[in-house]
ROGU-31135 format. One line per field, with one value per residue (C-alpha): residue in one letter; x negated, y negated, z negated. Coordinates in nm, 3 decimals. Last residue first. Example, Ala and Ser with C-alpha at 12.3 -4.5 7.8 and 13.67 -1.06 7.14 Angstrom:
<atoms>
res = (s; a)
c1 = (-1.367; -1.230)
c2 = (0.106; 0.450)
c3 = (-0.714; -0.780)
</atoms>
This chain:
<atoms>
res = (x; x; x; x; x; x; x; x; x; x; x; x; x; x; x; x; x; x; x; x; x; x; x; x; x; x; x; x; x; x; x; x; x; x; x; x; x; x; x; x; x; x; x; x; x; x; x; x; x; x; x; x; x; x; x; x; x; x; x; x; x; x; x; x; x; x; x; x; x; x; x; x; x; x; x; x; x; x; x; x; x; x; x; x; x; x; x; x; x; x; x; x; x; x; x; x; x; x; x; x; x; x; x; x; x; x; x; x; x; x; x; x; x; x; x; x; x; x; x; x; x; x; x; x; x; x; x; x; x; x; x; x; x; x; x; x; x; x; x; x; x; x; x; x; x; x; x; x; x; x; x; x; x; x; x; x; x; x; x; x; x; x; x; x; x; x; x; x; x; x; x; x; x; x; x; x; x; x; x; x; x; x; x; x; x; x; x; x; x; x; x; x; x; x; x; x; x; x; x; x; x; x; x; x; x; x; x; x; x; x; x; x; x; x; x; x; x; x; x; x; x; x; x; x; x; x; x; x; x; x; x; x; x; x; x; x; x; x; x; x; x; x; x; x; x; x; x; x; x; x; x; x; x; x; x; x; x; x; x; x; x; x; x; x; x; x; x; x; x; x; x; x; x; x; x; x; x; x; x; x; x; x; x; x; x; x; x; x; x; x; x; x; x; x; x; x; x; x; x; x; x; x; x; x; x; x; x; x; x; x; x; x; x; x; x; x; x; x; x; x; x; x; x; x; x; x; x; x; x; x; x; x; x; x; x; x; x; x; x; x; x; x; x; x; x; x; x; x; x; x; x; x; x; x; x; x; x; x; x; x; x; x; x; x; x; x; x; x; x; x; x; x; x; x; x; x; x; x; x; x; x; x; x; x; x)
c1 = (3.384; 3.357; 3.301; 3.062; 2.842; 2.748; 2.734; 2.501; 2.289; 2.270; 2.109; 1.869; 1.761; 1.714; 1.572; 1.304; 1.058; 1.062; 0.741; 0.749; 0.741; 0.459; 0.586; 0.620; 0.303; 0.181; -0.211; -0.284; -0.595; -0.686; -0.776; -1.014; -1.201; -1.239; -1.391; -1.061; -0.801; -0.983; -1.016; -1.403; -1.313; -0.966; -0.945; -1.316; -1.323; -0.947; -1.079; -1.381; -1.260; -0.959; -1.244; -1.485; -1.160; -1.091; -1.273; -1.181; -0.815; -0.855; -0.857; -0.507; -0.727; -0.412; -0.369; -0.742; -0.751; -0.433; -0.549; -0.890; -0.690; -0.507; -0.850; -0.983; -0.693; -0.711; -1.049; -0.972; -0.727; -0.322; -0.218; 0.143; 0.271; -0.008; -0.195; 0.109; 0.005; -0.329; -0.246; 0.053; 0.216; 0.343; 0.046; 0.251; 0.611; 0.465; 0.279; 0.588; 0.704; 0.431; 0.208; 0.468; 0.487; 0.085; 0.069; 0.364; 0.200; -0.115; 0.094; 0.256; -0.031; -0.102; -0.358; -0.482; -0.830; -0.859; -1.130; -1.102; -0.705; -0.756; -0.963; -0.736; -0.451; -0.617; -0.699; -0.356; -0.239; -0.465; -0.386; 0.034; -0.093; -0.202; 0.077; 0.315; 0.155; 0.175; 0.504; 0.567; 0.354; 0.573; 0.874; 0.768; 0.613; 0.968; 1.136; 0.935; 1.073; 1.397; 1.356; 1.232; 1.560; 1.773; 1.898; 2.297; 2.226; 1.904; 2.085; 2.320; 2.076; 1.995; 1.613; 1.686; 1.787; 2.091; 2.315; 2.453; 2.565; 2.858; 2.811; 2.818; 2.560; 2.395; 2.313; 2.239; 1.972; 1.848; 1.740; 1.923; 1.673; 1.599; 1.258; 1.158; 1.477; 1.734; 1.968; 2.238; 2.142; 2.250; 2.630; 2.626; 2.498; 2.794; 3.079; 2.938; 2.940; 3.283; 3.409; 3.299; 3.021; 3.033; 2.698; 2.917; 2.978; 3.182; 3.217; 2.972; 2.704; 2.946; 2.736; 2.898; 3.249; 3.381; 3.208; 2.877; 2.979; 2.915; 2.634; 2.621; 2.329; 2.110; 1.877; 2.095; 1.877; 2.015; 2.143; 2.139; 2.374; 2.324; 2.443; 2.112; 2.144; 2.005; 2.147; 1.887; 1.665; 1.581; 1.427; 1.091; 1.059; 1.119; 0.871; 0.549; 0.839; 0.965; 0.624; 0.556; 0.884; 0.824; 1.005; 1.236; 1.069; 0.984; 0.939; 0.984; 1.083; 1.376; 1.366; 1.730; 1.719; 1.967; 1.754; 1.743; 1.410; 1.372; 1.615; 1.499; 1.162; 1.269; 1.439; 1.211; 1.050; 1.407; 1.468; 1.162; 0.854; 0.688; 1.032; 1.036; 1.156; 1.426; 1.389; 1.689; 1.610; 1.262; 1.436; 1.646; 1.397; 1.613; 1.958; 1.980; 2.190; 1.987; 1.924; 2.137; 2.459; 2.800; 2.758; 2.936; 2.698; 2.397; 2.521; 2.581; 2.231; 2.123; 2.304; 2.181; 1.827; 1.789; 1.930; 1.737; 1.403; 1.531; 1.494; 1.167; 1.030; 1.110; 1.033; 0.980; 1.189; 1.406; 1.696; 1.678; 2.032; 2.151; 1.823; 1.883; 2.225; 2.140; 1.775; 2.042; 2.283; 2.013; 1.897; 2.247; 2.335; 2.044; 2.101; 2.384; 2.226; 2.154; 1.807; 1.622; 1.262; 1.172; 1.203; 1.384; 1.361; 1.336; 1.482; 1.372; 1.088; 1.006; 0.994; 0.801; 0.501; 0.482; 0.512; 0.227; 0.024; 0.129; -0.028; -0.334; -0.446; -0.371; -0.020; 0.143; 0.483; 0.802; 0.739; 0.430; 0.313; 0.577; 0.561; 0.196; 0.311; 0.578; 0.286; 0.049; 0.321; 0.425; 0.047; -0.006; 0.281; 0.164; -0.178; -0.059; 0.022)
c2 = (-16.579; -16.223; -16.111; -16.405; -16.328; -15.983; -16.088; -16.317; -16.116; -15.813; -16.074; -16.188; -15.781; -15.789; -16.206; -16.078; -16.308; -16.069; -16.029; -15.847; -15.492; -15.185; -14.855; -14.669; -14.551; -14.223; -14.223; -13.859; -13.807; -14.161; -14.183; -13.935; -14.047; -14.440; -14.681; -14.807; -14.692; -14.931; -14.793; -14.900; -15.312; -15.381; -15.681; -15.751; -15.440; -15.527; -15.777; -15.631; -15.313; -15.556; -15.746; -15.455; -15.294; -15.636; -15.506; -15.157; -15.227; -15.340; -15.745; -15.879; -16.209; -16.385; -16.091; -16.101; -16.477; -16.427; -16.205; -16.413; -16.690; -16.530; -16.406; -16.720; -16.866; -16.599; -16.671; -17.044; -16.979; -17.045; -17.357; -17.222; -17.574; -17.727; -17.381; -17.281; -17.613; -17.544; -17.197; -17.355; -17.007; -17.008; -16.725; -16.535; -16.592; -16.504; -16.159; -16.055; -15.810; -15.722; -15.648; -15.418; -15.235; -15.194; -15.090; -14.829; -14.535; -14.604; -14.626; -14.217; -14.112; -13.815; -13.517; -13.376; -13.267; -13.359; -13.676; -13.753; -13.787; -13.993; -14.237; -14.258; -14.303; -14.546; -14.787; -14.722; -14.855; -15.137; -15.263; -15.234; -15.435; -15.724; -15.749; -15.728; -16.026; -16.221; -16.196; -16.292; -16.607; -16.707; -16.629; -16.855; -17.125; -17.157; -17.128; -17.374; -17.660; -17.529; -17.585; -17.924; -18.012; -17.876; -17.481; -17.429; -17.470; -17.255; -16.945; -16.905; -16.959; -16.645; -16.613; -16.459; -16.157; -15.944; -16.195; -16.332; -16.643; -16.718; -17.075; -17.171; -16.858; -16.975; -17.337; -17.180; -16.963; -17.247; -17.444; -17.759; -17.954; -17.948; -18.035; -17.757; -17.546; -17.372; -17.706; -17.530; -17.181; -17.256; -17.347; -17.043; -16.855; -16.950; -16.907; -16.505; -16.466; -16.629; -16.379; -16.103; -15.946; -15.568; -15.372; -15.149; -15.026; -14.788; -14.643; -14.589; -14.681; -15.051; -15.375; -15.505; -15.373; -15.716; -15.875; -16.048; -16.412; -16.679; -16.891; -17.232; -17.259; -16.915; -16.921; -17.121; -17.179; -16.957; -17.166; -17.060; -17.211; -17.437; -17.264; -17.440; -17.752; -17.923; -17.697; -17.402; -17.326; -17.052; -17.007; -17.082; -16.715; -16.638; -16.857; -16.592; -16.372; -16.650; -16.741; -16.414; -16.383; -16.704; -16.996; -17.251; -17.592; -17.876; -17.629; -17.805; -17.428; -17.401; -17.430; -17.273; -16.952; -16.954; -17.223; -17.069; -17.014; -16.890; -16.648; -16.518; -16.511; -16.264; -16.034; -15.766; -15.782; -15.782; -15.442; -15.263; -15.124; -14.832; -14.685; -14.557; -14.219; -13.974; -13.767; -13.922; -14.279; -14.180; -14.128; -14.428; -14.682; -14.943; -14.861; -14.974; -14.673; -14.576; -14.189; -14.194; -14.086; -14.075; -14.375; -14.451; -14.226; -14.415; -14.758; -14.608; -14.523; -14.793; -15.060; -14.809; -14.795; -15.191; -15.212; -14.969; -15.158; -15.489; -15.308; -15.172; -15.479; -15.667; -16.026; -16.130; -16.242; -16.550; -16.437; -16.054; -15.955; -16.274; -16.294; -15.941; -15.967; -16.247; -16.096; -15.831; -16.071; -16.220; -15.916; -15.797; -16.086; -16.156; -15.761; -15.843; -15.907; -15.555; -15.437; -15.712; -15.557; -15.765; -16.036; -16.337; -16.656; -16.954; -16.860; -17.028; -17.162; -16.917; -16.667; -16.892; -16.941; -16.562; -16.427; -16.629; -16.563; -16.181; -16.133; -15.999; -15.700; -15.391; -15.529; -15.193; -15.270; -15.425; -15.752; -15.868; -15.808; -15.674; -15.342; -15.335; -15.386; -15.104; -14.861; -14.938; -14.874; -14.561; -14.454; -14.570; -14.361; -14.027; -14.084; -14.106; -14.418)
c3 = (-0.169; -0.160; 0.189; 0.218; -0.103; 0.023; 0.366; 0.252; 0.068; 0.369; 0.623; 0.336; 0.322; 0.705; 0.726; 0.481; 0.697; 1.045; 1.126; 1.479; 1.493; 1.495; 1.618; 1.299; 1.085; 0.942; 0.794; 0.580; 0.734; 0.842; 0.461; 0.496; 0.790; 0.630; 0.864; 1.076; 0.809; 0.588; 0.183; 0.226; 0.234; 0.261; 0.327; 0.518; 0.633; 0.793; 0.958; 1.081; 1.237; 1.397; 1.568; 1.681; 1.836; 2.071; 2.336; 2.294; 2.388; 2.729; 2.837; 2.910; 2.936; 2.718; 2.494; 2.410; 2.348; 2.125; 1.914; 1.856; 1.792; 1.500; 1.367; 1.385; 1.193; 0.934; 0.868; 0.835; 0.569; 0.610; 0.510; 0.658; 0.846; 0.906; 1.007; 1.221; 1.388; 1.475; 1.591; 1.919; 1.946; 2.319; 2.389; 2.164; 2.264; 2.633; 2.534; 2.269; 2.541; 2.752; 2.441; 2.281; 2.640; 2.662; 2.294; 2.295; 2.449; 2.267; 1.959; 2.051; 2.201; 1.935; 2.127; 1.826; 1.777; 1.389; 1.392; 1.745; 1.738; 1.422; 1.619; 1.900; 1.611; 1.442; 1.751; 1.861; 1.504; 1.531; 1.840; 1.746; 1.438; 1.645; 1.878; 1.636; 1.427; 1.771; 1.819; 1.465; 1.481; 1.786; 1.609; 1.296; 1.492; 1.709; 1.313; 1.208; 1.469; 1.411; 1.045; 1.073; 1.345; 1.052; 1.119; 1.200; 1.593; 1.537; 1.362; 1.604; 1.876; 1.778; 1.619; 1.293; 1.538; 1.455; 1.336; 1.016; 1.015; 0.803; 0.849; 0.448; 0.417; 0.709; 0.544; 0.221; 0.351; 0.596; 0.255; 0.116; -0.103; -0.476; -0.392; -0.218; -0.135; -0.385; -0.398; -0.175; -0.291; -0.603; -0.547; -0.315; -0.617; -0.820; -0.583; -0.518; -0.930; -0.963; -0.653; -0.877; -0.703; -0.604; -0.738; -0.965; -1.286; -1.368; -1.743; -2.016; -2.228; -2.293; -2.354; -2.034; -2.135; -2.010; -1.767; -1.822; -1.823; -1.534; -1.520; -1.676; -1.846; -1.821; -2.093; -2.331; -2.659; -2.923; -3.221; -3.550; -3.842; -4.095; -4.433; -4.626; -4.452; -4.092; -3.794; -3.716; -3.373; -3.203; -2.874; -3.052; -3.111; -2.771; -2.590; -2.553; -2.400; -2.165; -2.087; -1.918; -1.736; -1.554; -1.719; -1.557; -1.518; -1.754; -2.063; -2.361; -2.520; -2.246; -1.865; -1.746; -1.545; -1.240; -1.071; -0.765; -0.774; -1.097; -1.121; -0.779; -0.895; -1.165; -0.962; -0.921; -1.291; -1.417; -1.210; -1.338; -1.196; -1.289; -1.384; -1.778; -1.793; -1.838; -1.511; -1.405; -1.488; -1.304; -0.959; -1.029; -1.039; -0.924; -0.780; -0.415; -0.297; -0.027; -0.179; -0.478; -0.315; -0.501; -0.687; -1.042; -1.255; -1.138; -1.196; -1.557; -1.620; -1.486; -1.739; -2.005; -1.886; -1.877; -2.218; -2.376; -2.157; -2.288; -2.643; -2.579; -2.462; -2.769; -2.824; -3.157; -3.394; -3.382; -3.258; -3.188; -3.109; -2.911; -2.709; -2.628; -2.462; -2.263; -2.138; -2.030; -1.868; -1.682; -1.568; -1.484; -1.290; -1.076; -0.981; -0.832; -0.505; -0.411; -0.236; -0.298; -0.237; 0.022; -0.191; -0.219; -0.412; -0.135; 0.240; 0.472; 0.347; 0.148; 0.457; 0.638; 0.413; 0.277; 0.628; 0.730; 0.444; 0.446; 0.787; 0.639; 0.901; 0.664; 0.582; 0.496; 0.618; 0.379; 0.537; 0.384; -0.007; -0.170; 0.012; -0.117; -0.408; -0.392; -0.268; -0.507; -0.822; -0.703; -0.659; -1.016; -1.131; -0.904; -1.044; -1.437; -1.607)
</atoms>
């Protein structure tokens, strides 16, 4: 890949890796932990639901042209191009329009990332992918390929005929004209396709259990904040119960990164001779505001309930000792220097000049455990079903 590609690639990861912000502090445990509990097989990259659909159909549509050969990227990637292709040609705007890895689609190459490698976990979690090959649970995309030869089987006799192993058991068909190069195609769910994920959504939590997603999906809830008392009166007593941690972990999250972004920009202002006070500015009235919800958060039992490490717990504490003694920010600046050292090691904002150079941030935020792009899913499956 060349510099620009790898830098694509960095920068979706690292997108992957907390709540869609740069997670230079190493929240992502505690967003990780809450936001599959709530809501199992998501992403903050989901950017339209239907996209289960057409990677399933396209591993589909392969398995039924190479049966018992070997598995073929470069077909899946024909198929995943062509599918795109016409998604593309059936928007009017590009920009926001939830098509993945447009921008190299049009410049006739590969994306970085692809759709099925997106959505894969989604499949999985919700049980849309079946396990096959003597597999006792659905496969990750790895195994499937290593698997595809021995997704193939034969009835006994000379003219016995070939069986494809059902990947997908019981979903609904690709529409017709799927295998089509042309005409519309759109992100709007069939109203089979919206009945069938609420069916898997209700058995989508650990253990086969009923997760929060499904239970606001069946409520319609979809409010602003994840922490509406709409959301609580639908929510089990456990979930409540994590939900309070998850808020109160949140709050304190925002409190953290709005320190470290001030701390930047001072530092950056000394570096280049600017006069930026726009996260300084904000600090004191971030800290005010999340200050209660974070001195609330009871740290032994967000470590129960996350297993997050000991280092992260100290850190955590450390937060909330400063916010408590409303001390200034340079007392805690020899903390956040440290922790993210210790992440990110010489690429930290805090102890790298150069890459301070180029550093742009927006006012830090609370955690908020994909509830945006899980907001957007059920609506989607709502206005359908």
């Amino acid at each position: 890949m060349s510099e620009a590609d790898r830098a694509a690639a960095n920068r979706l990861l690292a997108s992957a890796s907390s709540d869609g912000t740069r997670d230079e502090l190493g929240f992502a445990p505690i967003h990780f932990a809450f936001a599959d509990r709530f809501f199992p097989g998501t992403s903050v990259q989901h950017a339209q639901l239907r996209y289960v659909f057409f990677v399933a159909w396209s591993y589909q549509e392969l398995l039924s042209r190479t049966a018992g050969e070997r598995f073929s990227v470069d077909e899946l990637f024909d198929i995943e191009r062509r599918y795109s292709t016409r998604l593309i040609r059936s928007v009017e705007t590009l920009e926001g329009s939830g098509i993945s890895g447009w921008t190299k689609y049009q410049a006739d190459q590969r994306p970085i990332v692809r759709a099925s490698t997106i959505y894969w976990t989604a499949l999985r979690s919700w049980g849309m992918a079946s396990p096959v090959g003597g597999l006792g649970d659905p496969p990750t995309e790895t195994q499937l390929r290593g698997l595809w030869p021995r997704l193939v089987s034969r009835e006994d006799g000379d003219d016995g005929r070939t069986i494809n192993a059902d990947l997908f058991e019981g979903m609904p068909g690709a529409p017709a004209g799927w295998r089509n190069k042309t005409g519309k195609l759109d992100f709007a769910l069939r109203k089979v396709e919206a009945q069938y994920l609420r069916r898997l959504w209700e058995t989508a939590g650990t253990g086969g259990t009923r997760p929060l997603l499904s239970r606001l999906t069946e409520a319609g809830v979809t409010t602003e904040s994840l922490w509406s008392p709409a959301v609580r009166r639908v929510a089990t007593e456990s979930d409540r119960n994590a939900l309070t941690l998850a808020e109160r972990a949140a709050a304190v999250a925002c409190i953290a990164r709005a320190a470290h972004s001030a701390l930047i920009e001072r530092k950056r202002n000394k570096d280049r001779g600017l006069e930026d006070h726009r996260h300084t500015d904000a600090l004191p009235v971030l800290v005010e505001k999340h200050r209660d919800a974070a001195l609330a958060l009871d740290v032994a039992a967000l470590r129960t309930e996350t297993h997050i490490d000991a280092r992260l717990v100290a850190f955590v504490e450390t937060v909330v000792e400063w916010v408590r003694e409303r001390r200034p920010l340079d007392t805690i600046a020899d903390a956040l220097t440290t922790r993210e050292r210790d992440l990110k090691d010489v690429r930290a904002y805090l102890v790298n000049e150069q890459r301070r150079r180029d550093w742009r941030k927006g006012i830090a935020a609370p955690l908020d455990y994909r509830w945006p792009v899980v907001r957007d899913m059920i609506e989607c499956v709502r206005d359908v079903s």
